[in-house]
C-alpha positions as CSV (number, residue, x, y, z in Angstrom):
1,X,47.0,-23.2,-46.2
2,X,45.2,-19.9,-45.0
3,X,48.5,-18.9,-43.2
4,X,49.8,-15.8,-44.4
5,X,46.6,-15.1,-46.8
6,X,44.4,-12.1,-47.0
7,X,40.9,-13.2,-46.4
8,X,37.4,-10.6,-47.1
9,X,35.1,-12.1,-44.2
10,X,31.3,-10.3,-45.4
11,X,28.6,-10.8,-42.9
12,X,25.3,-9.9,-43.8
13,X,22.1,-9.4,-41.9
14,X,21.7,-12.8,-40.6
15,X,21.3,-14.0,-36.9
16,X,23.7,-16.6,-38.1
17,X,26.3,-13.7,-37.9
18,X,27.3,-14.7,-34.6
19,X,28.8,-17.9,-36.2
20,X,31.1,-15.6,-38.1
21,X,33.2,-14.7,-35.1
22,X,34.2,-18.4,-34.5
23,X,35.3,-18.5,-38.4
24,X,37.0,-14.9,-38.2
25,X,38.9,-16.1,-35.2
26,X,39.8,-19.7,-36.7
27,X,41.0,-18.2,-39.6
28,X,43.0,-15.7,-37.5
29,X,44.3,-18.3,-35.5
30,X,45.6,-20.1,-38.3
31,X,47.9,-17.1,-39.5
32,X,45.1,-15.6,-42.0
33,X,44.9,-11.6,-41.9
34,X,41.2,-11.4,-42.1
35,X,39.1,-8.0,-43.0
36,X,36.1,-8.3,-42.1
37,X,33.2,-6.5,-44.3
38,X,29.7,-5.6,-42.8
39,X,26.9,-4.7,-44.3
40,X,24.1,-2.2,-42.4
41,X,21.8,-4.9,-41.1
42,X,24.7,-7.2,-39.9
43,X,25.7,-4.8,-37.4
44,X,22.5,-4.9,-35.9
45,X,23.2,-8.6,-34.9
46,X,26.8,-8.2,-34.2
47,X,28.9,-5.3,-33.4
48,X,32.2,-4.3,-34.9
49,X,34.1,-4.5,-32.3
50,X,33.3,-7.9,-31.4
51,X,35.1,-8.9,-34.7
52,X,37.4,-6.3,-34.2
53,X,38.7,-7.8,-31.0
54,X,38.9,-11.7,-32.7
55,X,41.1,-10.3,-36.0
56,X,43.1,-7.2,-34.6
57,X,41.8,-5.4,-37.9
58,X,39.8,-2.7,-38.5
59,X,36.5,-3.5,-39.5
60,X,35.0,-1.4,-42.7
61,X,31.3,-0.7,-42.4
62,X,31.7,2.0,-44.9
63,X,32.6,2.8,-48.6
64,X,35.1,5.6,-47.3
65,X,36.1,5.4,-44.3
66,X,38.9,8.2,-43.2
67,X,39.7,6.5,-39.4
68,X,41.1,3.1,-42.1
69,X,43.9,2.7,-43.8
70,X,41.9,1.8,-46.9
71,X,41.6,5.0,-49.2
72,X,38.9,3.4,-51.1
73,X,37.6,0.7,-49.4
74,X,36.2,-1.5,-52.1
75,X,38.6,-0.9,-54.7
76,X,42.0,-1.7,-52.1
77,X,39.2,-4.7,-50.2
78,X,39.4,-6.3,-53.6
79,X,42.7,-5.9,-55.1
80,X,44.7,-7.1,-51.9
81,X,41.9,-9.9,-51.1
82,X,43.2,-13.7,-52.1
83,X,39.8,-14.6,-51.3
84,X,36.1,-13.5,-50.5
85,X,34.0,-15.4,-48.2
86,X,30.6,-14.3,-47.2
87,X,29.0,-16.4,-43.9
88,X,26.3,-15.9,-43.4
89,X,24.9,-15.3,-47.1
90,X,21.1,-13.7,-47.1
91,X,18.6,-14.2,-50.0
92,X,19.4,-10.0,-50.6
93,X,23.0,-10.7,-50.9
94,X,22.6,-13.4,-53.3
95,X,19.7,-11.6,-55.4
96,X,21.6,-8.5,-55.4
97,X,25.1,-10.0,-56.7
98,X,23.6,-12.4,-59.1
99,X,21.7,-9.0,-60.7
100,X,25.3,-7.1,-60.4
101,X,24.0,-4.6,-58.6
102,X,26.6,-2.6,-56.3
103,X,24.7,-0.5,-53.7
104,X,26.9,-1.2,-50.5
105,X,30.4,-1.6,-50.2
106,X,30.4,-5.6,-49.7
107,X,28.7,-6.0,-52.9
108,X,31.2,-3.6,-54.6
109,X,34.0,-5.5,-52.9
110,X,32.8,-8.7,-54.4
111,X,32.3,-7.3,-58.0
112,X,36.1,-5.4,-57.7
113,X,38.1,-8.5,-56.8
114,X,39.4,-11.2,-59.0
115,X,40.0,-13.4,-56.0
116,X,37.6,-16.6,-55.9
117,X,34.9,-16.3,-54.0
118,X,32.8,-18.5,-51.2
119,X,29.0,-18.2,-50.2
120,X,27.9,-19.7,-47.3
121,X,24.1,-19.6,-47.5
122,X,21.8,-18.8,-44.4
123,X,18.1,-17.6,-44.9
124,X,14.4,-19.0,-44.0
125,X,14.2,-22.6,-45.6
126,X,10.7,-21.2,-47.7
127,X,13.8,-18.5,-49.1
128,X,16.4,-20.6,-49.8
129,X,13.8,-23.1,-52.2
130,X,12.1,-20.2,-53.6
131,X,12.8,-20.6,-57.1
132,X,14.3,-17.2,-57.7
133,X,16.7,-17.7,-54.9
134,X,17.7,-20.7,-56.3
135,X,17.7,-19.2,-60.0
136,X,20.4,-16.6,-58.5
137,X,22.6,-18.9,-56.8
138,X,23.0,-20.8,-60.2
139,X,23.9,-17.9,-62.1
140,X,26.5,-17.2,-59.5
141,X,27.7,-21.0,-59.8
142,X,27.6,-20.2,-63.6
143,X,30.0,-17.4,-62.8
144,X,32.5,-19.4,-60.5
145,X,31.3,-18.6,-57.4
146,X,31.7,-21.5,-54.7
147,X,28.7,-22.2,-52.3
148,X,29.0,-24.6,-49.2
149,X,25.9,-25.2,-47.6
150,X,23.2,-24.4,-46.3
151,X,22.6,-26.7,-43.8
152,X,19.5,-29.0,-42.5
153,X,17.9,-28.2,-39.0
154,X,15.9,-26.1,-36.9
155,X,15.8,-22.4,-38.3
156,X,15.4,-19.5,-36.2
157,X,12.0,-19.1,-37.1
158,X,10.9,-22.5,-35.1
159,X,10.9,-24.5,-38.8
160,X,12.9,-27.2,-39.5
161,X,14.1,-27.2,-43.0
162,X,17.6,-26.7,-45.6
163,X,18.6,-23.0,-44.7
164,X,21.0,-23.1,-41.7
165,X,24.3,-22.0,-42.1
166,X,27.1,-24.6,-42.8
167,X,29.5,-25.5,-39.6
168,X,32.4,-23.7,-39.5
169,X,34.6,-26.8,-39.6
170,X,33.0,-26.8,-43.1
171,X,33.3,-23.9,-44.5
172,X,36.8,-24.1,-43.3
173,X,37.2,-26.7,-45.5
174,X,36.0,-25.4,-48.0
175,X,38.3,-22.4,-47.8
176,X,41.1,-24.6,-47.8
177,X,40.6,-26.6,-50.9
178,X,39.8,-23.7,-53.0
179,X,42.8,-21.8,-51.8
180,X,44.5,-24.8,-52.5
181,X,43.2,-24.8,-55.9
182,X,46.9,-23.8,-57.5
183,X,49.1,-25.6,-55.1
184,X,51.9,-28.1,-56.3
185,X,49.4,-31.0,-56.8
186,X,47.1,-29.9,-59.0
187,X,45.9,-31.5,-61.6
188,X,46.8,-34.8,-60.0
189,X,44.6,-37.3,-58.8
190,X,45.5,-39.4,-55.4
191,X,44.5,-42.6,-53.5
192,X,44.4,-42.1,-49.7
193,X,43.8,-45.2,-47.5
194,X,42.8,-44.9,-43.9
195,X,41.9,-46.7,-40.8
196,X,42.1,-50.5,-40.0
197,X,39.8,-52.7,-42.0
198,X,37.3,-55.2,-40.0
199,X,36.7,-58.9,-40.4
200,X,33.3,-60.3,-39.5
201,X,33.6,-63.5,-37.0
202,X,29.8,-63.3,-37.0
203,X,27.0,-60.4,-37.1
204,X,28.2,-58.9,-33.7
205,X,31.8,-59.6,-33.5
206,X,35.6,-58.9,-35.8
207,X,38.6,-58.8,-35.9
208,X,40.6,-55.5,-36.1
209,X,43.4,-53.4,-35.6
210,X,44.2,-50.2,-33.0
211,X,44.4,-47.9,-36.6
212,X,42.5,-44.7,-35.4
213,X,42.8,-44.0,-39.6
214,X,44.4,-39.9,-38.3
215,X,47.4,-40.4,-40.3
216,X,45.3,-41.0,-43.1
217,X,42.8,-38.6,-43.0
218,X,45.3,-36.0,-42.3
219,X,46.9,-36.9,-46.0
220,X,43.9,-36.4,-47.5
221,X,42.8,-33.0,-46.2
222,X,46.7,-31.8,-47.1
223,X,46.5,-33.1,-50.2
224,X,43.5,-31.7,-51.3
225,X,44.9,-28.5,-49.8
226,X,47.8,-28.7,-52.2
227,X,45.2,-28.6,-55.1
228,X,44.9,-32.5,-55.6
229,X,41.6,-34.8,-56.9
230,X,41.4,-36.8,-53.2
231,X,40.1,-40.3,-53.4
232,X,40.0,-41.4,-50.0
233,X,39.4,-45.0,-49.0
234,X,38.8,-45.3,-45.7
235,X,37.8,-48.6,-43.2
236,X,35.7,-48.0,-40.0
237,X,36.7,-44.4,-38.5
238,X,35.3,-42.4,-35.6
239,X,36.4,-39.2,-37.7
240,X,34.7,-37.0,-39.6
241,X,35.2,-37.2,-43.3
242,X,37.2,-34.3,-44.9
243,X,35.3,-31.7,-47.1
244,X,36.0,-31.5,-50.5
245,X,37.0,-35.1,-50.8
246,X,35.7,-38.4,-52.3
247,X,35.3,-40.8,-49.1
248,X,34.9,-44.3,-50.4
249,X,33.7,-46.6,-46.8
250,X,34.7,-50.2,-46.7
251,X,34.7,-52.3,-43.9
252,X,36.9,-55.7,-45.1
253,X,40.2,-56.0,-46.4
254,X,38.9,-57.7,-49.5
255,X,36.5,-54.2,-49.7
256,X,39.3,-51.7,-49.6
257,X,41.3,-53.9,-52.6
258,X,39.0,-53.9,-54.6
259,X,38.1,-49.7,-54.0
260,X,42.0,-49.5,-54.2
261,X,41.9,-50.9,-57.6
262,X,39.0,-49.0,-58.9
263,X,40.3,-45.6,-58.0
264,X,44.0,-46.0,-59.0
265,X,42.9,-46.5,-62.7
266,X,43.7,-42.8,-63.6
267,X,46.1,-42.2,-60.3
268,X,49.0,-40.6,-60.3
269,X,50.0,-41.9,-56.6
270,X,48.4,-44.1,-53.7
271,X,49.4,-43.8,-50.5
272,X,48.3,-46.8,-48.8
273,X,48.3,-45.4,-45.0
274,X,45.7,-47.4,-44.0
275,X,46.5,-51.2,-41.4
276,X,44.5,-53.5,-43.6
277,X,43.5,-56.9,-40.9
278,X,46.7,-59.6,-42.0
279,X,44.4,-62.4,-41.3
280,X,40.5,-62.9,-41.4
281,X,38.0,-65.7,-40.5
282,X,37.7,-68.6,-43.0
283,X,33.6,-68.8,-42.1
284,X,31.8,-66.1,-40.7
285,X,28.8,-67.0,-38.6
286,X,25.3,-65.9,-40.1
287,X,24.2,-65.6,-36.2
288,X,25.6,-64.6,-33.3
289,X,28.0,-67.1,-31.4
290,X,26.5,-67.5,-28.4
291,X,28.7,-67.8,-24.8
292,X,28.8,-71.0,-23.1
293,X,32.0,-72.6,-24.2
294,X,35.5,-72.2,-22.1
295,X,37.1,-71.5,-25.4
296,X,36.8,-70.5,-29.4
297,X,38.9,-71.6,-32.0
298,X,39.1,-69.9,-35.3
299,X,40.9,-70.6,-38.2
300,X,42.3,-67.7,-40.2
301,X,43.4,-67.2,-43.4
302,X,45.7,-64.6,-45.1
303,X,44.2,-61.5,-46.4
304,X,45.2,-60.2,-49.4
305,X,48.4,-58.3,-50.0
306,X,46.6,-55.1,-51.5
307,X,49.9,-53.0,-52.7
308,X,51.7,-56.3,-53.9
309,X,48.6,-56.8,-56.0
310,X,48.1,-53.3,-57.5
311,X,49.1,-52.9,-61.3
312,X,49.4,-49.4,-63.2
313,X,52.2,-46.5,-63.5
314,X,51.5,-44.5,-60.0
315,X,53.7,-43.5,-57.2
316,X,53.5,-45.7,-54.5
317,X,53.9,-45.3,-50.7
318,X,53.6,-47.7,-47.6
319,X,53.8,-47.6,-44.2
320,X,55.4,-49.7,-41.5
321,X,54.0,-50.0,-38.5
322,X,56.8,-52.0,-36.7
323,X,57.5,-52.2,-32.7
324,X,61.8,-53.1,-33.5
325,X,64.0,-53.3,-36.5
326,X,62.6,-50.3,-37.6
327,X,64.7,-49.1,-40.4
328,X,65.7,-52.5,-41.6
329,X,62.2,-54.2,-41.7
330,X,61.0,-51.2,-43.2
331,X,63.6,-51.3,-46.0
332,X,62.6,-55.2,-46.6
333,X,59.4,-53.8,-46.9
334,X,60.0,-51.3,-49.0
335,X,62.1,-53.6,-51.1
336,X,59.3,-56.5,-51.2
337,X,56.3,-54.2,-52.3
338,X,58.4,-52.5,-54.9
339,X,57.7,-49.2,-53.1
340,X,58.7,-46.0,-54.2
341,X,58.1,-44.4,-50.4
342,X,58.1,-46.3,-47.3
343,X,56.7,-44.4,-43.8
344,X,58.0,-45.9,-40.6
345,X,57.2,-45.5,-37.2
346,X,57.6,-47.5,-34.0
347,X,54.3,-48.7,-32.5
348,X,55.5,-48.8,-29.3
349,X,56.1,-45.0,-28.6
350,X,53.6,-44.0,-26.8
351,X,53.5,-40.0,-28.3
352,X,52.7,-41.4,-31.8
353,X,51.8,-44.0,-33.7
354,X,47.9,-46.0,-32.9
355,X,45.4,-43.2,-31.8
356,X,47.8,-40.1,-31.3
357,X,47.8,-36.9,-32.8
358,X,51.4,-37.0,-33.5
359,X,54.0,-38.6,-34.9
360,X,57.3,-39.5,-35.1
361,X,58.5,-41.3,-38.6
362,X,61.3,-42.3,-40.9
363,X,60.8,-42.0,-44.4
364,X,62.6,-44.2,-46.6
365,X,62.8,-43.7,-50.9
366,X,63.9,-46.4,-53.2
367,X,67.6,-44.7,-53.5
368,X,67.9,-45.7,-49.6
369,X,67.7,-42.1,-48.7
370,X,66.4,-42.3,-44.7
371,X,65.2,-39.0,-43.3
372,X,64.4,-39.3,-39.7
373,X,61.6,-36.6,-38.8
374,X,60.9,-35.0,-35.0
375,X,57.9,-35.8,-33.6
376,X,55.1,-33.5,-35.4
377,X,51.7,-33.2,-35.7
378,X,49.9,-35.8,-38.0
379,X,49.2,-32.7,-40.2
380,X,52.9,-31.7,-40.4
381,X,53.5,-35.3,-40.9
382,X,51.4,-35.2,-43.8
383,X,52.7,-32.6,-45.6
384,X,56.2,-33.5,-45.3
385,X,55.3,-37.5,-47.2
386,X,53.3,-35.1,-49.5
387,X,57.0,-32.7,-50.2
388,X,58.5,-36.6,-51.3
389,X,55.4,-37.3,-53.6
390,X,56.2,-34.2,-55.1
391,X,59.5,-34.6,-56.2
392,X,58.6,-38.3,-56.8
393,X,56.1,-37.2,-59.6
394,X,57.9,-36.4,-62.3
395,X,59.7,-39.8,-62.4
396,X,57.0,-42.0,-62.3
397,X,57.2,-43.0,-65.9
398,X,60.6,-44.1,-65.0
399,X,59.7,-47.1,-62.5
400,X,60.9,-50.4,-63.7
């Protein structure tokens, strides 16, 4: 999403402007040209060059600068920015933006551009609740500005309190769902499963699936990148859930149907790329079954068929998670769950699939067109299912 963008990095006079490096050389990384603004103070954490070295820009300290190839430094800042972040964010910056005031050349960038614009708080916790501070960041909200963070924990002062800066993983986020604001999906709202659901055998003990719930998650951070309302529905996860997107928790199958059905009601697609259990105990023990018998018999029932059940006019897309017969018990699949997507991949490859970062899948539509993909990463993945969603869209209304 950042690839190819022009990105205004200010730092202010923060200690927290050391973070900034790791973000200006994240964004880099991911194909962003970043020109990085600092104001007098900041320098006196960090120097220029540092951030020099990370962006392979020049850095502008100045309103005219001759040695850059800005003429006017504000005025060209703004007009060729496609957006303004500013991490870390004092009390001064805030005050002095939210009163208009343009007395250094990162407040005058901010003011010149019509490019959104990101705060990321980072100030004494006693500044940050001060009630004027928090009277200025509201008029800025008013305005349109976007604020992530600040962030609970121990302060450079010794205190413990709100007023650290964000992590970088989420202001990066945050970059990339308002840059994603005008992408192809929005204005549309879509269900994202995850993970494989849980079924208590008692308090200590389920059973459960090898679903790592990537795939998933990795569908709801690109489609809120592409500008869409994210519900995501996700089972038990070690991952950490994406910024900028409703994450509903559920543990049971019978828990993710019944958060399915609530947030397809106004969907206008639900990719179901979570491994709901197939079978679940018919009791659950209230304590735990103790040891001490050679063997333990269960009886299972069926779980719920969550996409056979769904009703409403939304795109939907499965998976199949099948170790032979790939194509063909996908298409039964497909076929079955009246799907208007199937994904499927081959459980038994050992680069993709359970637990892996990549994947290698075969998408199926209900004209039985098959596109096999390379192996990608789950991102990639992602986006391409998202590209069939797209042109799925606008025939919705047409399902039968």
């Amino acid at each position: 999403m950042v690839r190819d963008k022009t990105i205004v990095l200010g730092i202010t006079g923060s200690i927290a402007a050391y973070k900034a490096v790791e973000l200006a050389s994240k964004l880099t990384q991911d194909g962003a040209r970043v020109d990085v603004v600092m104001t007098g103070s900041a320098q006196e954490f960090v120097f220029p060059l540092t951030f020099r070295s990370v962006t392979q820009r020049p850095v502008v300290t100045e309103m005219f600068d001759l040695a850059s190839e800005f003429s006017i430094e504000h005025v060209s800042l703004a007009e060729q920015a496609d957006l303004v972040v500013i991490a870390p964010a004092t009390a001064n910056i805030i005050a002095k933006l939210a009163a208009g005031i343009a007395d250094d050349i990162l407040c005058c960038t901010v003011l010149a551009t019509k490019a959104p614009v990101i705060v990321a708080p980072a100030m004494n916790v006693n500044m940050y609740e001060n009630q004027v501070t928090q009277e200025n960041i509201a008029r800025l909200k008013e305005r349109g500005f976007n604020f992530v963070g600040p962030a609970y924990g121990r302060l450079a002062s010794g205190a413990w309190g709100v007023g650290r800066l964000a992590e970088i993983d989420e202001i990066m986020g945050t970059i990339h769902q308002v840059l994603g604001r005008g992408g192809d999906l929005a204005g549309r709202r879509l269900v994202v499963s995850a993970g494989g659901t849980q079924e208590p055998i008692d308090p200590a003990r389920h059973i459960g699936n090898r679903s790592s719930g990537k795939m998933g998650y990795a569908l709801a951070e690109a489609a809120r990148d592409r500008g869409a309302e994210v519900v995501l529905v996700s089972a038990p996860t070690a991952l950490v859930p994406p910024i900028g997107v409703e994450v509903v928790q559920v543990q049971t199958t019978l828990q993710m149907r019944d958060a399915i059905v609530k947030a397809t009601t106004q969907a206008n697609a639900l990719i179901m790329a979570a491994a709901p259990a197939d079978y679940r105990p018919r009791a659950t023990a209230e304590t735990k079954i103790k040891k001490g018998t050679e063997s333990l018999t269960l009886e299972l029932v069926e779980t719920p068929d969550i996409l056979s059940e769904l009703k409403g006019d939304f795109i939907r897309v499965g998976f199949a998670a099948e170790s032979e017969n790939l194509v063909e018990n996908a298409r039964e699949k497909l076929k079955r769950k009246k799907l208007d997507l199937i994904v499927a991949n081959d459980i038994t490859a050992t680069d993709s699939g359970f637990g892996a970062d990549t994947n290698r899948v075969v998408l199926i539509d209900r004209s039985g067109n098959v596109a096999s993909l390379p192996l990608l990463p789950k991102s990639e993945v992602a986006h391409r299912i998202l590209d069939k969603v797209v042109e799925l869209l606008p025939r919705r209304k047409a399902r039968k």
